[in-house]
C-alpha positions in Angstrom: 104.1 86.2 150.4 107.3 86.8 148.4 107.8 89.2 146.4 109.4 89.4 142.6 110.6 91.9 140.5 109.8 92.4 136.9 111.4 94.3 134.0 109.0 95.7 131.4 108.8 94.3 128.2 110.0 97.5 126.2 113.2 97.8 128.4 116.2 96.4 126.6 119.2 95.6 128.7 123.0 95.7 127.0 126.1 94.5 129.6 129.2 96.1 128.3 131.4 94.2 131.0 131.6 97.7 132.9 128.1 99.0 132.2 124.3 97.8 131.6 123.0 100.4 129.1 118.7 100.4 129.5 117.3 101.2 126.6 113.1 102.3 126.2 112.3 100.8 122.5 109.3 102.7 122.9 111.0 106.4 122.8 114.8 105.7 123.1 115.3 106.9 126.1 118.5 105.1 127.8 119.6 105.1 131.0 123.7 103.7 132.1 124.0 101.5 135.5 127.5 101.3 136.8 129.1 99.6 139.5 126.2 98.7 142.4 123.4 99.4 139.8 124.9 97.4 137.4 125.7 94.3 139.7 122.1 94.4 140.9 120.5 94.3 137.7 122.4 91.4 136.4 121.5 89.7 140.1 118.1 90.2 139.4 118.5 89.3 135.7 118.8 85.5 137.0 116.6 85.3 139.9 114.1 88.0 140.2 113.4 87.3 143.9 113.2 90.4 145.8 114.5 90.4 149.3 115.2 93.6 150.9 117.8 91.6 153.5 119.6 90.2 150.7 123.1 91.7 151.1 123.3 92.4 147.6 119.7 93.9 147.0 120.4 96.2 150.2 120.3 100.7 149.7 117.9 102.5 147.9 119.1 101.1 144.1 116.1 99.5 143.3 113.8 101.9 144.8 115.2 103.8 142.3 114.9 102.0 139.4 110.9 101.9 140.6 110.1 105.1 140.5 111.8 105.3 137.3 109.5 102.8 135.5 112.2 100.3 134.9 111.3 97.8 137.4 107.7 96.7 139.0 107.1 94.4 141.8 104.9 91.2 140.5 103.8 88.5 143.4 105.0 85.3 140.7 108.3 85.3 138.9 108.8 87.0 136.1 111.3 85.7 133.2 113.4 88.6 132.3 114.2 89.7 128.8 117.7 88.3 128.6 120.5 90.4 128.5 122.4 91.6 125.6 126.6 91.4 125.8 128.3 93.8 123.9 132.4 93.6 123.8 133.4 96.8 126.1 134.1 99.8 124.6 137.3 101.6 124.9 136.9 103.5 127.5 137.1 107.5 126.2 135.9 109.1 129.8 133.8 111.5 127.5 136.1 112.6 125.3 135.3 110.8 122.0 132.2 110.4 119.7 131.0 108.0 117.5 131.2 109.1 114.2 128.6 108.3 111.6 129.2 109.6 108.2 126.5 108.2 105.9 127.1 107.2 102.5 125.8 110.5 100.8 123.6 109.9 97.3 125.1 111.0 94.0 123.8 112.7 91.4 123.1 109.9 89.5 120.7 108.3 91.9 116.8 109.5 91.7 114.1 109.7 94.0 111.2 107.7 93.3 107.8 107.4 93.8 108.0 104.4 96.7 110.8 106.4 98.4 108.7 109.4 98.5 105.9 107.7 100.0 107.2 105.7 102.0 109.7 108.9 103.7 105.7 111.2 103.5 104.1 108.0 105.5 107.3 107.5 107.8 106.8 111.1 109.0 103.3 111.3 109.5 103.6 108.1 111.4 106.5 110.0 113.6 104.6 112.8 114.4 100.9 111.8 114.9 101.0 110.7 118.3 102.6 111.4 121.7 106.7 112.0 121.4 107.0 108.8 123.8 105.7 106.4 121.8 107.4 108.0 118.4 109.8 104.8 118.3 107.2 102.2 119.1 104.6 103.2 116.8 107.6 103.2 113.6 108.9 99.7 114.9 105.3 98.8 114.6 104.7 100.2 111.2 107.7 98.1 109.9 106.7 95.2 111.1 103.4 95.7 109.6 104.3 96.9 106.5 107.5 93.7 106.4 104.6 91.0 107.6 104.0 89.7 103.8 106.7 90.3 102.2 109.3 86.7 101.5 111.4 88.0 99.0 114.6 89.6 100.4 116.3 92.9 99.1 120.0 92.6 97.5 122.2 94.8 99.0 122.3 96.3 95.0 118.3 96.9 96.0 118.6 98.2 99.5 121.2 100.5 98.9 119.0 101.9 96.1 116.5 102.1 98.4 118.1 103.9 101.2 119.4 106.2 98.5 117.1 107.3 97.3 115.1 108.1 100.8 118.2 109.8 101.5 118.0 112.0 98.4 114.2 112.3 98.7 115.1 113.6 102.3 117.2 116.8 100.9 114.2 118.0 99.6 112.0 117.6 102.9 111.9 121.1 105.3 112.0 119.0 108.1 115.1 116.9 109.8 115.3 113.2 108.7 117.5 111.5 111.1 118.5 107.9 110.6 115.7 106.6 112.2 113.4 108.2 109.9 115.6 107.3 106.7 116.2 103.4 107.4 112.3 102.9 108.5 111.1 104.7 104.8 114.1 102.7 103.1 112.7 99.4 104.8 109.1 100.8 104.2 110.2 101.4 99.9 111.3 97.7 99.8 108.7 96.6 101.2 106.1 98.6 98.1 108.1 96.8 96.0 108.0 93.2 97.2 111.4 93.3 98.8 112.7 93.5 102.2 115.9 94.1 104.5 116.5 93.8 107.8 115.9 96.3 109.7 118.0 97.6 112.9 117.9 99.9 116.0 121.1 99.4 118.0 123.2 101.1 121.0 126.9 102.0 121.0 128.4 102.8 124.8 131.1 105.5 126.0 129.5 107.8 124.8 125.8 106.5 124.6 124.7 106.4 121.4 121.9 105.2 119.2 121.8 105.0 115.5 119.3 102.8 113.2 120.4 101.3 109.7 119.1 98.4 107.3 121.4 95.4 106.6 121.0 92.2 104.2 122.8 89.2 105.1 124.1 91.1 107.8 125.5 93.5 106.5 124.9 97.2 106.8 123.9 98.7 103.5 125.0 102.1 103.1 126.8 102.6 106.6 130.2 103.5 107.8 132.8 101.1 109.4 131.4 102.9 112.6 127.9 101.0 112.6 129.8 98.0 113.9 130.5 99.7 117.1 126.8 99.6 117.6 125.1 96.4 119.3 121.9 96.0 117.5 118.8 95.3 120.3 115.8 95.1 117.6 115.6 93.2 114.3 113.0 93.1 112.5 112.8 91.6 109.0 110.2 90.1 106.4 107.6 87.8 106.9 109.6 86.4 110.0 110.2 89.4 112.1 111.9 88.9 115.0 112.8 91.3 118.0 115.2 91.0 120.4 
């Protein structure tokens, strides 16, 4: 009987040209294939056919990929989540970051009542629950929350929104990352009948992830460095879609 090999649903694959960058949607987690592991992955991308006296399937690189969760054997073939192709980054051999300087709220922008909530709800949402499945349970939550709503956010309106989560997040004890800030920014518009698109996304050498809102696709509120980042999940409005 042959044999196939699968790639679970909540592993998202980005090709950078020199590396494949696995991403976990459910808790982040990435993992980088080079060279070998990289050309095998792709192999397998378009024909999952395993064959252990397949030149190119040959050494212990899938057994390892196994045992790591990434891949399962299945007895039919299994279409593969297509890959994502993100231009190559420059390559900085460890010696660079990706800076991401958020656009800070002034004085003159308040926190209200739907930003509060929506940050107090984000959080719990965060936290209730095993640490794994912290990114999986949000990205549910905002599509939940996003199901109903048709009307889309200006940028005017989502930057408001992110804002004022931002400012509402000075006065919280705990740490309020981005993912936290652009799911209760989505989670704001959405109490008020709006909604934005909302992003998770992966920037290589070095490995990065970083989460934002956009409208028209455009980040709101972001440095020039978001656009390093190659966006794996979308999810916006009434017509969510995931990627």
């Amino acid at each position: 009987m042959s044999q196939y090999l699968a790639c679970p649903d909540y592993i998202h694959a980005i090709d950078t040209g020199r590396t494949v960058v696995l991403v976990d949607v459910r808790c982040a987690s990435t993992y980088a294939l080079i060279g070998k592991a990289r050309r095998i992955w792709l192999t397998l991308s378009y024909d999952c056919e395993f064959d252990e006296t397949r030149p190119e399937l040959s050494g212990d690189v899938v057994s390892e990929l196994c045992q790591r969760g990434l891949l399962y054997v299945v007895t039919q073939p299994h279409r593969w989540r297509p890959v994502t192709c993100s231009p190559p980054a420059q390559a900085s051999w460890g010696t660079q970051t990706v800076p991401v300087r958020l656009e800070r709220p002034s004085t003159g922008d308040h926190v209200t009542l739907a930003a509060t909530l929506a940050l107090v709800v984000t959080l719990a949402v965060r936290h209730i629950g095993t640490s794994h499945r912290a990114l999986q349970r949000l990205t549910c939550l905002v599509r939940w929350a996003t199901r109903m709503v048709r009307s889309k956010a200006t940028i005017t309106e989502a930057k408001k929104s992110i804002l004022a989560v931002r400012r509402t997040a000075r006065l919280w004890p705990a740490r309020v990352a981005c993912l936290e800030e652009s799911i209760a920014a989505t989670l704001a518009l959405a109490l008020t009948g709006r909604c934005a698109t909302w992003c998770h996304g992966v920037a290589t050498d070095p490995i990065a992830l970083h989460a934002w809102i956009e409208v028209g696709g455009v980040p709101v509120a972001e440095p020039p460095s978001t656009k390093r980042f190659t966006a794996i999940v979308r999810i916006h409005g009434n017509n969510h879609t995931e990627r």
